[in-house]
C-alpha positions in Angstrom: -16.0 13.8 -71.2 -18.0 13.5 -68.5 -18.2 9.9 -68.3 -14.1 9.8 -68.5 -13.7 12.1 -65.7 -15.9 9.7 -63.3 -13.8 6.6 -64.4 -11.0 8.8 -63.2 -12.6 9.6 -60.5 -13.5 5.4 -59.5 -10.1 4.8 -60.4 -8.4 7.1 -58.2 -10.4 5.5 -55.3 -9.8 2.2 -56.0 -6.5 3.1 -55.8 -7.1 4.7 -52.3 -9.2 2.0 -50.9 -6.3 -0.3 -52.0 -3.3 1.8 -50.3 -6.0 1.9 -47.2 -6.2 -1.8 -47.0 -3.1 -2.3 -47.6 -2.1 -0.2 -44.6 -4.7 -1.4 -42.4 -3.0 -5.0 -42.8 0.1 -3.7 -42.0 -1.1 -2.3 -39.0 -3.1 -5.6 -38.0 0.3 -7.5 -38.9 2.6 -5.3 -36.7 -0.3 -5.7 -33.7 -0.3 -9.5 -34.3 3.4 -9.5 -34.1 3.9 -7.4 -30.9 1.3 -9.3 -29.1 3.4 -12.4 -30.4 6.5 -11.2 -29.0 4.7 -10.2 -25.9 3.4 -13.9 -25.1 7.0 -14.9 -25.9 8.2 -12.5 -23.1 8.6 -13.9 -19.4 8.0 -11.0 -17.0 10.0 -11.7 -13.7 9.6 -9.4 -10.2 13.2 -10.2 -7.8 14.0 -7.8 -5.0 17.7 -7.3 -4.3 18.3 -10.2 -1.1 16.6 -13.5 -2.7 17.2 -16.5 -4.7 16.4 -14.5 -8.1 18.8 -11.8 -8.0 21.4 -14.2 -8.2 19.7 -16.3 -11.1 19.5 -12.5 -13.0 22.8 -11.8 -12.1 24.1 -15.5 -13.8 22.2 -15.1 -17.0 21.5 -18.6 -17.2 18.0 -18.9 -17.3 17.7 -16.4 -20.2 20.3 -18.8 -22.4 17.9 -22.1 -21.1 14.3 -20.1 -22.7 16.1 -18.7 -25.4 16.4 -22.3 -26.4 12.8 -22.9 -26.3 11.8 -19.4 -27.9 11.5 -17.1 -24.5 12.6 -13.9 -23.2 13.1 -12.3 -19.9 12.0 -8.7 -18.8 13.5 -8.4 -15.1 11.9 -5.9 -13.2 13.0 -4.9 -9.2 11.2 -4.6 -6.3 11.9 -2.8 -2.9 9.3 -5.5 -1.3 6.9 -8.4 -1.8 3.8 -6.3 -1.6 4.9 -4.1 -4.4 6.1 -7.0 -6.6 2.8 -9.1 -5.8 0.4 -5.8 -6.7 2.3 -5.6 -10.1 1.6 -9.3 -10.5 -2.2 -8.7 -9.7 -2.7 -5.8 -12.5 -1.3 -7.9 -14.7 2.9 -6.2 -14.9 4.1 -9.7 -13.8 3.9 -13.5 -14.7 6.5 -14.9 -12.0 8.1 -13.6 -8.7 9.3 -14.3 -4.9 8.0 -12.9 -1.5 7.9 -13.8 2.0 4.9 -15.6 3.9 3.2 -12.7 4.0 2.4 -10.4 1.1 0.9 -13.5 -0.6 -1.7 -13.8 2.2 -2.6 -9.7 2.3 -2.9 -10.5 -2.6 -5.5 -13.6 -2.3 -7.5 -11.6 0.2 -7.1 -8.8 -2.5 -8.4 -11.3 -5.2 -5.2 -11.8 -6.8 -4.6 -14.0 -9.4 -1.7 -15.8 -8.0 -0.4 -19.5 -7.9 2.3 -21.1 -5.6 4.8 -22.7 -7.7 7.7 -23.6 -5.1 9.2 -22.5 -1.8 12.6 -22.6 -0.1 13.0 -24.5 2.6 11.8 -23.4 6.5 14.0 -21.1 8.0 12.8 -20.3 11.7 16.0 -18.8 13.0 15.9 -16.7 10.7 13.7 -13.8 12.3 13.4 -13.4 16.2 13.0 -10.8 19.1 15.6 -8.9 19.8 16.6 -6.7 23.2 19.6 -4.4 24.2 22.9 -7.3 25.8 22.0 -5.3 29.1 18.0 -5.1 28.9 16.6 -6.3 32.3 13.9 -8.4 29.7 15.0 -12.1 29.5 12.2 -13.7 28.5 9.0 -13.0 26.2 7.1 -12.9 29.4 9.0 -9.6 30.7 7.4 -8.1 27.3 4.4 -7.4 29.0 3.5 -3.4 29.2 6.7 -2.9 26.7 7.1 -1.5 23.7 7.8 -3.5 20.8 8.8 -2.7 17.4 7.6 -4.5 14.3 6.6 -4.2 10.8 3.1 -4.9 10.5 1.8 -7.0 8.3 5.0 -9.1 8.1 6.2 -12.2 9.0 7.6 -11.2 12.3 4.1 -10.1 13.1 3.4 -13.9 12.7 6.0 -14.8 15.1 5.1 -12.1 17.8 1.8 -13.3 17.9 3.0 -16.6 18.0 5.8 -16.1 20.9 3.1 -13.9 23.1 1.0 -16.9 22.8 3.4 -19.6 23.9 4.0 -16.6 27.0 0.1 -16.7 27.9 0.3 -13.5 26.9 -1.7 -11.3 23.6 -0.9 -8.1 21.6 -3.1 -6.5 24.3 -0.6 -6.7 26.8 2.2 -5.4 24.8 2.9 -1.6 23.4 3.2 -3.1 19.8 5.5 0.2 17.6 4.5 -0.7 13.9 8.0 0.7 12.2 9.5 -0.4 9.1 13.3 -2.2 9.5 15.5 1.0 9.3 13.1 3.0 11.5 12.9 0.4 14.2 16.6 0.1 14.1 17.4 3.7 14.9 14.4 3.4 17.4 15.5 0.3 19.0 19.0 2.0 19.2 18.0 5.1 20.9 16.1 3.1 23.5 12.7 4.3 21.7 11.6 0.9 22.5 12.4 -1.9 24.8 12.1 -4.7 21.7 12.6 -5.3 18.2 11.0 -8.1 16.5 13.0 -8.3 12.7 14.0 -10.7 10.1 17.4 -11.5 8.3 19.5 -9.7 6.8 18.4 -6.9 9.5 18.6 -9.5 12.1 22.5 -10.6 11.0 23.2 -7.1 11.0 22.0 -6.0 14.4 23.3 -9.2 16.0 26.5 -8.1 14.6 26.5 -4.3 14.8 24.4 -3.5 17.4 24.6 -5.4 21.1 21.7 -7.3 20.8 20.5 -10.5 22.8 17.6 -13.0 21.3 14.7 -13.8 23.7 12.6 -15.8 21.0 13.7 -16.7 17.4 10.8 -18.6 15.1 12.3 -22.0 16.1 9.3 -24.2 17.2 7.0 -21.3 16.6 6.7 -20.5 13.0 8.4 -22.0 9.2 9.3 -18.8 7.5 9.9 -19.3 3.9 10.5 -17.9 1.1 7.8 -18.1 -1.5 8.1 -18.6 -5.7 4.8 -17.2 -7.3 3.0 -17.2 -10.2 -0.3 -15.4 -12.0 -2.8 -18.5 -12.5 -2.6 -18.3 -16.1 1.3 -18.2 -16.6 1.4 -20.9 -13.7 -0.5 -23.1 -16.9 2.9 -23.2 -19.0 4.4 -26.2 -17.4 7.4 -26.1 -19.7 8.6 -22.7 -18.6 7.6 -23.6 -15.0 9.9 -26.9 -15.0 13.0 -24.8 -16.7 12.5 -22.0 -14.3 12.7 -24.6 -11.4 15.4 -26.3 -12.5 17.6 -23.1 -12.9 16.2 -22.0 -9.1 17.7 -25.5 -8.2 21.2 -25.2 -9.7 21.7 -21.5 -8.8 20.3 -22.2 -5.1 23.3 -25.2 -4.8 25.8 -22.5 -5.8 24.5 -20.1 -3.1 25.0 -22.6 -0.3 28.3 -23.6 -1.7 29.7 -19.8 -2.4 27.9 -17.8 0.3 30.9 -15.2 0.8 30.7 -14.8 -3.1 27.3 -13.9 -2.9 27.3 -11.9 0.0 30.0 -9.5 -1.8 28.5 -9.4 -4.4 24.8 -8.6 -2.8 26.6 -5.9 -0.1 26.8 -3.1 -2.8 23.4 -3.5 -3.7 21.9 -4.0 -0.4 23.6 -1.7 1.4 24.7 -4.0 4.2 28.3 -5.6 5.3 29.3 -9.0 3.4 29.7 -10.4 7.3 26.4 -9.6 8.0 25.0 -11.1 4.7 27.5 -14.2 5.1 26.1 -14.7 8.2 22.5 -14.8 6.9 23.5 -16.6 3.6 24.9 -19.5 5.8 22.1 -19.4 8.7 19.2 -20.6 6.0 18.8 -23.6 4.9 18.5 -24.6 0.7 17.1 -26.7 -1.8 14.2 -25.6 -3.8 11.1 -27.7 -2.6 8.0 -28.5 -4.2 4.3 -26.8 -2.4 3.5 -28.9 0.0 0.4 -29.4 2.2 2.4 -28.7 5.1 3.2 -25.8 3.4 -0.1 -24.3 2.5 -1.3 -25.3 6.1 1.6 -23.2 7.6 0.4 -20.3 5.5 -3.3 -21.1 6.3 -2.7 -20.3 9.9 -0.9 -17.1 8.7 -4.0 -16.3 7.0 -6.3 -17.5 10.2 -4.3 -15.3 12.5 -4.5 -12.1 9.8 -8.1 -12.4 10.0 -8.5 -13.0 13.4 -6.3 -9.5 14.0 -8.4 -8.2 11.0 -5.7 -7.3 8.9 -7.1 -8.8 6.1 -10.8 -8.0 5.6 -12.5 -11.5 4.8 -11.0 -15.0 5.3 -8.6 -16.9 2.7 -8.5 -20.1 1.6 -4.3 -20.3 0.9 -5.5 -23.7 -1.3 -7.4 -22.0 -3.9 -3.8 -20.5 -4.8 -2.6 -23.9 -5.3 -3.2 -25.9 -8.7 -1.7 -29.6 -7.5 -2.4 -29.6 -3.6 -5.8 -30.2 -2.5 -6.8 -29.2 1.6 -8.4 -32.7 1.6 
């Protein structure tokens, strides 16, 4: 009797064990498949003015990687900080700033990769001043306040302009303010100058009564920056099809700029004349990182330092995997 109750007993715990394992390979399958389908997922950072929004809003790019097994996961940003710090904790593979916030990530040690860039657009940021300020020039900044973001590009091109004046930051009243605060500031007189980029600089020029004393022509590139994180920068398949849909849907912006403006105006909460007028002030087609390119940010990255923004010096060519400095 005894002896038939401990078979029973072995039995019923083979039969556990087995319902155990059993489970536990289920559990290891479903694992193995959601980390699968998460390889198979392209996570994409846009902000709501920039080349991406419109390749989102066309769905064309999700029908090109379905074809070669991918999804997309589009995520928005209100700024190319915030989009780059999601792409440094790992949240993003691919995304699009400005000049700056790439600088401000590799001096954080972020993983990150130039892929491509739109094409200079100097005029597209520049000093502002009331029509009837007595400043004409960027010499009659001197001892005035100026408003700015800090960090930015424009803070580039102030440095840049008070340069070509013989002048330095020293001799200014630099107001660090992000766009909508400068805007009320510069238009209740809080300050005598307002250094901004487009769209904000479209809409002022046509809302506000506003006369340029310096825009980036001559001074600085100002481009618009495609990104990756070093590792997803290694698929070169999904890197070429992403390019090629950046291409096509960057033709159609330049050739239906009052389309995209209405359609961006809602979002953005600007006027479609002030985005039509930005839209056709840029220039387009998608080019390839160039040394020129990474030596335009180097000097971004120089000047950061030297204004210790950043706390130790970058080397903008270690985020490049085909361009050498030398």
């Amino acid at each position: 009797m005894e002896k038939k109750r401990n078979v029973w007993i072995l039995s019923i715990l083979s039969i556990i064990m087995l319902v155990l394992g059993a489970c536990g390979q289920e559990k290891s399958s479903t694992k193995s498949a959601d980390a699968k389908e998460s390889d198979k997922t392209i996570r994409i950072g846009y902000q709501k003015f920039g080349t991406l929004n419109i390749l989102k809003s066309k769905g064309e790019l999700e029908t090109r990687l379905k074809e070669v097994g991918y999804t997309v996961k589009w995520t928005e940003f209100p700024a190319g900080p915030q989009l780059l710090e999601a792409l440094n904790v790992g949240s993003l593979d691919f995304g699009h700033t400005g000049e700056a916030p790439p600088i401000f990530a590799q001096a954080a040690k972020a993983p990150l990769v130039y892929v491509a860039n739109q094409p200079a657009n100097p005029s597209g940021e520049a000093i502002v001043v009331q029509k009837d300020s007595p400043i004409k020039r960027v010499e009659d900044l001197k001892g005035k306040k100026v408003g700015l973001n800090k960090g930015s590009n424009v803070h580039y091109l102030l440095v840049k302009a008070l340069e070509k004046a013989d002048l330095t930051l020293d001799d200014i009243q630099p107001v660090y303010l992000p766009p909508a605060d400068a805007r009320a500031a510069f238009e209740g007189n809080q300050i005598d100058a307002w250094v901004i980029w487009d769209p904000f600089l479209s809409a002022a020029e046509l809302e506000l009564e506003t006369k340029t004393i310096q825009d980036g022509e001559g001074l600085v590139a100002n481009r618009e920056f495609f990104l990756a994180t070093d590792t997803f920068a290694e698929n070169k398949e999904v890197l070429k099809i992403i390019k090629e849909e950046l291409k096509k849907v960057d033709k159609w912006i330049e050739e239906n700029p009052k389309d995209v403006a209405e359609f961006l105006a809602p979002e953005i909460g600007m006027s479609v004349e002030a985005l039509d007028k930005t839209l056709k002030r840029k220039e387009y087609g998608l080019e390839e990182i160039s040394k020129t390119a990474l030596n335009d940010q180097q000097k971004i990255a120089d000047t950061f330092y030297n204004l210790k923004l950043i706390p130790t010096k970058v080397n903008v060519f270690d985020a490049s995997i085909d361009v050498k400095k030398n």
